[in-house]
ROLO-716742 format. One record per residue (C-alpha): x, y, z. Coordinates in Angstrom, 1 decimal. Layout:
{xx=X; yy=Y; zz=Z}
...
This chain:
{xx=0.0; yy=0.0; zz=0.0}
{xx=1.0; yy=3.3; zz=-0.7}
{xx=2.8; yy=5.6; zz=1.7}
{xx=1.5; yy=9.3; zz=2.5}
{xx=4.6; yy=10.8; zz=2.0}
{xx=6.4; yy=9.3; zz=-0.4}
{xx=5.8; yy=6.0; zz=-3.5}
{xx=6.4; yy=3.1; zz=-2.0}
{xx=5.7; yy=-0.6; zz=-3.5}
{xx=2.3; yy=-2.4; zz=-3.2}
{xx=2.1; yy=-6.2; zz=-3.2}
{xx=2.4; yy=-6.9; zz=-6.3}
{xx=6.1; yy=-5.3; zz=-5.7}
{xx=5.4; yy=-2.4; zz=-8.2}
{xx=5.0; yy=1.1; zz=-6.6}
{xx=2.1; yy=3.6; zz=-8.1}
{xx=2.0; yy=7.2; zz=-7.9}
{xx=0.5; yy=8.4; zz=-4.4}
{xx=-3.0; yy=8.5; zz=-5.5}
{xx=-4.2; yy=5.4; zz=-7.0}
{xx=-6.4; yy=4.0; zz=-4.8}
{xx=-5.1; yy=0.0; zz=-3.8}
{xx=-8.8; yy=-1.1; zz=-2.7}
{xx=-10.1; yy=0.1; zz=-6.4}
{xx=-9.2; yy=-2.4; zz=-9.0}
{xx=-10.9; yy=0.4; zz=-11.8}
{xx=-8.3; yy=2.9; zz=-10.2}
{xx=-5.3; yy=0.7; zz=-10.5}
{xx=-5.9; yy=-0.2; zz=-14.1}
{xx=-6.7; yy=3.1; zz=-14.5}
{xx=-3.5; yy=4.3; zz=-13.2}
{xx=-1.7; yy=1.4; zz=-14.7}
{xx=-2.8; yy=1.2; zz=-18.7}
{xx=-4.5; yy=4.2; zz=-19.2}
{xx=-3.9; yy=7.9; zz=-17.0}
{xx=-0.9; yy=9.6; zz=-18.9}
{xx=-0.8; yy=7.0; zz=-21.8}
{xx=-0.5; yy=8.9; zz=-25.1}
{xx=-3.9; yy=8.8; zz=-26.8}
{xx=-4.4; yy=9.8; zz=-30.1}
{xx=-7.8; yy=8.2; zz=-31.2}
{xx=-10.7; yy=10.7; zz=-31.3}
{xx=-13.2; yy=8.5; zz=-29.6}
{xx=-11.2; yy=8.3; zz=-26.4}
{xx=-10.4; yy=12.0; zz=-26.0}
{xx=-14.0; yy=12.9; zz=-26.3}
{xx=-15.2; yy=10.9; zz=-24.2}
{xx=-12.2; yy=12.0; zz=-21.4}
{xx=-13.0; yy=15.6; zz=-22.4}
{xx=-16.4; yy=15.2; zz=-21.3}
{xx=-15.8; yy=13.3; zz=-18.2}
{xx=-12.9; yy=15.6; zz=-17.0}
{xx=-15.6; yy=18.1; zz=-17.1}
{xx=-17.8; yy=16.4; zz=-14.7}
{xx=-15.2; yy=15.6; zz=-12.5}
{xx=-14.8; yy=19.4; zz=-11.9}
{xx=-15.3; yy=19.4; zz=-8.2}
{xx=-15.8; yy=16.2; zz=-7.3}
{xx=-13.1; yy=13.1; zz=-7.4}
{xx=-11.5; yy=11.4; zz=-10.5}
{xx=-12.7; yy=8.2; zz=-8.6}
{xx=-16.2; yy=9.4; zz=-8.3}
{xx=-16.4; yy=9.8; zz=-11.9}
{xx=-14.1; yy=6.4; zz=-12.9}
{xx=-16.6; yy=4.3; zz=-10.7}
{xx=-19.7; yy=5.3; zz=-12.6}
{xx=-17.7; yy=5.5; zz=-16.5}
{xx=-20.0; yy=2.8; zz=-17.7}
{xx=-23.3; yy=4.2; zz=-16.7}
{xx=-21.5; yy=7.7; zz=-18.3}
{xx=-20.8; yy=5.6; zz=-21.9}
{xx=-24.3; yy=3.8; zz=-21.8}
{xx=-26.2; yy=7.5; zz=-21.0}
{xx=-24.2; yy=9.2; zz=-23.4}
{xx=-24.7; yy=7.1; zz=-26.5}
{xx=-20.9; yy=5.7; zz=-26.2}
{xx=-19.9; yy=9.4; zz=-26.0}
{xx=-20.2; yy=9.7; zz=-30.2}
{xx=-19.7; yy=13.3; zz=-30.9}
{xx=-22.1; yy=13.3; zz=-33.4}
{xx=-25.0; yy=12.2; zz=-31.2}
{xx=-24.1; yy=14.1; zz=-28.6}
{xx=-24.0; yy=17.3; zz=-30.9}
{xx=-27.6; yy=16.6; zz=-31.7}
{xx=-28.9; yy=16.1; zz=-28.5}
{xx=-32.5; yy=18.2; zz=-27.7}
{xx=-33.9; yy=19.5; zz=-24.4}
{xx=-36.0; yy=16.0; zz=-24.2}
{xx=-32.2; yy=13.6; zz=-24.3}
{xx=-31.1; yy=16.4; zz=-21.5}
{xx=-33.9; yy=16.2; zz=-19.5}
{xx=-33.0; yy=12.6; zz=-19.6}
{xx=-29.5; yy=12.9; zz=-18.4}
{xx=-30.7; yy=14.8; zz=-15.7}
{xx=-33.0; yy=12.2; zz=-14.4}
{xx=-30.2; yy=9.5; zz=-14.9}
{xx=-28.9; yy=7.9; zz=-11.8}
{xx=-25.9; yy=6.2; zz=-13.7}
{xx=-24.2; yy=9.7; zz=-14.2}
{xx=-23.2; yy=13.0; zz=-12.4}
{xx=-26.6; yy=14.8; zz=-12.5}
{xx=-25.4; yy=18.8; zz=-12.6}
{xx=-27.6; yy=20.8; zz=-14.4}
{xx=-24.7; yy=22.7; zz=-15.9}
{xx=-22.5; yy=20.0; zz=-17.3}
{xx=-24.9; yy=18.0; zz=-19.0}
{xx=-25.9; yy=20.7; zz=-20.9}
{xx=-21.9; yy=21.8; zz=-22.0}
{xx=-21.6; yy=18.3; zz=-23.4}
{xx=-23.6; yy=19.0; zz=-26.8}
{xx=-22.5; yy=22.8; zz=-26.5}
{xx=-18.5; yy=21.3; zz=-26.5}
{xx=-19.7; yy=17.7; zz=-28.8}
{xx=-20.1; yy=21.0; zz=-31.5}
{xx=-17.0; yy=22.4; zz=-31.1}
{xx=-15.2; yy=19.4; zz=-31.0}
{xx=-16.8; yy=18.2; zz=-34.1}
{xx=-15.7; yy=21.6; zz=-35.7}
{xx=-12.1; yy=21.3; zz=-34.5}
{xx=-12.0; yy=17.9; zz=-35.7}
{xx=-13.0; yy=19.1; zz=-39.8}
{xx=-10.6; yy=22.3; zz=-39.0}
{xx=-8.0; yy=20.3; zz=-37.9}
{xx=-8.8; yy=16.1; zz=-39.8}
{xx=-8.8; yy=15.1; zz=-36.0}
{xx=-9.0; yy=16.4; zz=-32.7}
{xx=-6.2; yy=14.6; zz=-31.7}
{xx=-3.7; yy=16.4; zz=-34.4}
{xx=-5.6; yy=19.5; zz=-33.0}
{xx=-4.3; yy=18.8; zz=-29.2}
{xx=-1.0; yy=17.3; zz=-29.9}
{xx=-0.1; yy=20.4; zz=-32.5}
{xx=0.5; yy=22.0; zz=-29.5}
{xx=3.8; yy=20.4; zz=-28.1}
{xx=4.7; yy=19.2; zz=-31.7}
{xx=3.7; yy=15.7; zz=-30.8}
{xx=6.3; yy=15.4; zz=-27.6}
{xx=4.9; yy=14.2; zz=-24.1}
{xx=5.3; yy=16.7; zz=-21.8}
{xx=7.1; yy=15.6; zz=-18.4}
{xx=6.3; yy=17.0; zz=-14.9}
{xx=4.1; yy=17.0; zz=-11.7}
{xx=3.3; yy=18.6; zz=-9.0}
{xx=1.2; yy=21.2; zz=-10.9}
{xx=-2.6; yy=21.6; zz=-11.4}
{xx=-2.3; yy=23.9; zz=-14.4}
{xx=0.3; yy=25.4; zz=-16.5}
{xx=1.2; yy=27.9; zz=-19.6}
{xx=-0.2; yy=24.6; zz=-21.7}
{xx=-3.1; yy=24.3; zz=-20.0}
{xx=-4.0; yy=27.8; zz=-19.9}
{xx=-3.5; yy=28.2; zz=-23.9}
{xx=-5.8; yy=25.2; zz=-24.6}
{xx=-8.2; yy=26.5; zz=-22.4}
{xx=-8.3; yy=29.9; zz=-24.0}
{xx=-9.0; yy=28.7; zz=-27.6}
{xx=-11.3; yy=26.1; zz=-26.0}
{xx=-13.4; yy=28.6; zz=-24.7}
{xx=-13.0; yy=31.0; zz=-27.7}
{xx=-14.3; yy=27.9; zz=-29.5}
{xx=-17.7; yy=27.9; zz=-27.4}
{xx=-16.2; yy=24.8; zz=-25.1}
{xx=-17.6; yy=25.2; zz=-21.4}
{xx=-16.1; yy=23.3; zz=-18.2}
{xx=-12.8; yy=23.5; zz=-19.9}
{xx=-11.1; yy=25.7; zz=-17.6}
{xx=-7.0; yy=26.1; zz=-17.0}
{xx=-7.8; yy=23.0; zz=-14.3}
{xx=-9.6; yy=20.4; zz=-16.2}
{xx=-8.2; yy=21.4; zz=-19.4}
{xx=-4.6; yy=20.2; zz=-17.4}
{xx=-6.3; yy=17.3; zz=-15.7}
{xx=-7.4; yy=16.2; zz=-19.3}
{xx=-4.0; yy=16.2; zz=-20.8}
{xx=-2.4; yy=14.4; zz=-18.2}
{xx=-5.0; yy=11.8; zz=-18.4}
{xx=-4.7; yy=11.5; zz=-22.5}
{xx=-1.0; yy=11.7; zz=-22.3}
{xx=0.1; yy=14.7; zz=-23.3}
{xx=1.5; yy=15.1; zz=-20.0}
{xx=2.8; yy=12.3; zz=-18.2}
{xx=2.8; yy=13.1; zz=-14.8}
{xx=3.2; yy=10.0; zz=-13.0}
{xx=5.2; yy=10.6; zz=-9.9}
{xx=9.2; yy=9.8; zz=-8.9}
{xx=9.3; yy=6.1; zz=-7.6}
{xx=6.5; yy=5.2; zz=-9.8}
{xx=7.0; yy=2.1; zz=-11.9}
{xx=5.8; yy=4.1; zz=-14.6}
{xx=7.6; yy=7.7; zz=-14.0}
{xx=9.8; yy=8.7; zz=-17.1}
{xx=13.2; yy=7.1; zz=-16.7}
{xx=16.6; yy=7.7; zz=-18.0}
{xx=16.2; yy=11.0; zz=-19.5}
């Protein structure tokens, strides 16, 4: 189990960054094979963008523990049906148990599903739109909840019509896609050798 102060290994001998939690098997594979993995297909980095936006306030955990009920409510987060969704599809998100029910971020998800869509035929995919802006290189570093990065992105989001895509979640995104990997020193999967 993981020390307060510092990495230290779990049973399975590996050691994980501070806040994977060892009693949530969806946390550790989380933390594992997916948070700070560079991701590049479209499909996945909607669907993150929209659940880093719920998450906004409440714990990453929270929001990993109820993804399925999240995919299932929002039509396996397609862009494309989420664009088109009416007062009558947000009236049922609002009434879904399965998901975060906040007033506010079920209705940025068609608002941003646009924008997205539109960055995506600007750009031929979302993900050459994101990763444009570090050339394609992971970024390396922790300890930070936001950065000159994450500020940018969040600018142009905004500019673009994206809500809940402040300076915060914007950076919480990108460490979870991969464009910055900020798994912790002593972590069996911190950046080594450079």
């Amino acid at each position: 189990m993981p020390g307060k102060d510092k990495v230290t290994a779990w049973a399975d001998g590996k050691a994980r960054c501070r806040w994977a939690n060892p009693a949530n098997a969806l946390y550790v594979e989380y933390h594992d094979r997916e948070w700070g993995v560079p991701e590049h297909d479209d499909g996945k980095l909607f669907e993150m963008l929209i659940l880093e936006g719920f998450q906004a306030g409440l714990s990453w955990e929270c929001i990993l523990n109820r993804r399925e009920g999240f995919r299932e409510a929002f039509d396996g987060f397609d862009p494309e049906k989420v664009a088109a969704y009416d007062e009558k599809k947000l009236a049922e998100l609002l009434a879904d148990p399965r998901i975060i029910r906040n007033r506010l971020k079920i209705a940025a998800a068609p608002v941003n599903a646009r924008a997205f869509l539109e960055i995506q035929r600007e750009y031929g995919s979302f993900g050459s739109y994101l990763w444009s802006h570090t050339g394609g290189e992971v970024i390396y570093e922790t300890g930070l909840a936001s950065s000159p990065l994450s500020d940018g992105i969040s600018r142009e989001l905004k500019r673009r019509g994206m809500k809940s895509v402040g300076s915060t979640i914007v950076y919480a995104y990108l460490q979870a896609v991969g464009v910055i990997n900020s798994h912790e020193d002593g972590c069996f999967l911190a950046r080594r050798g450079e």
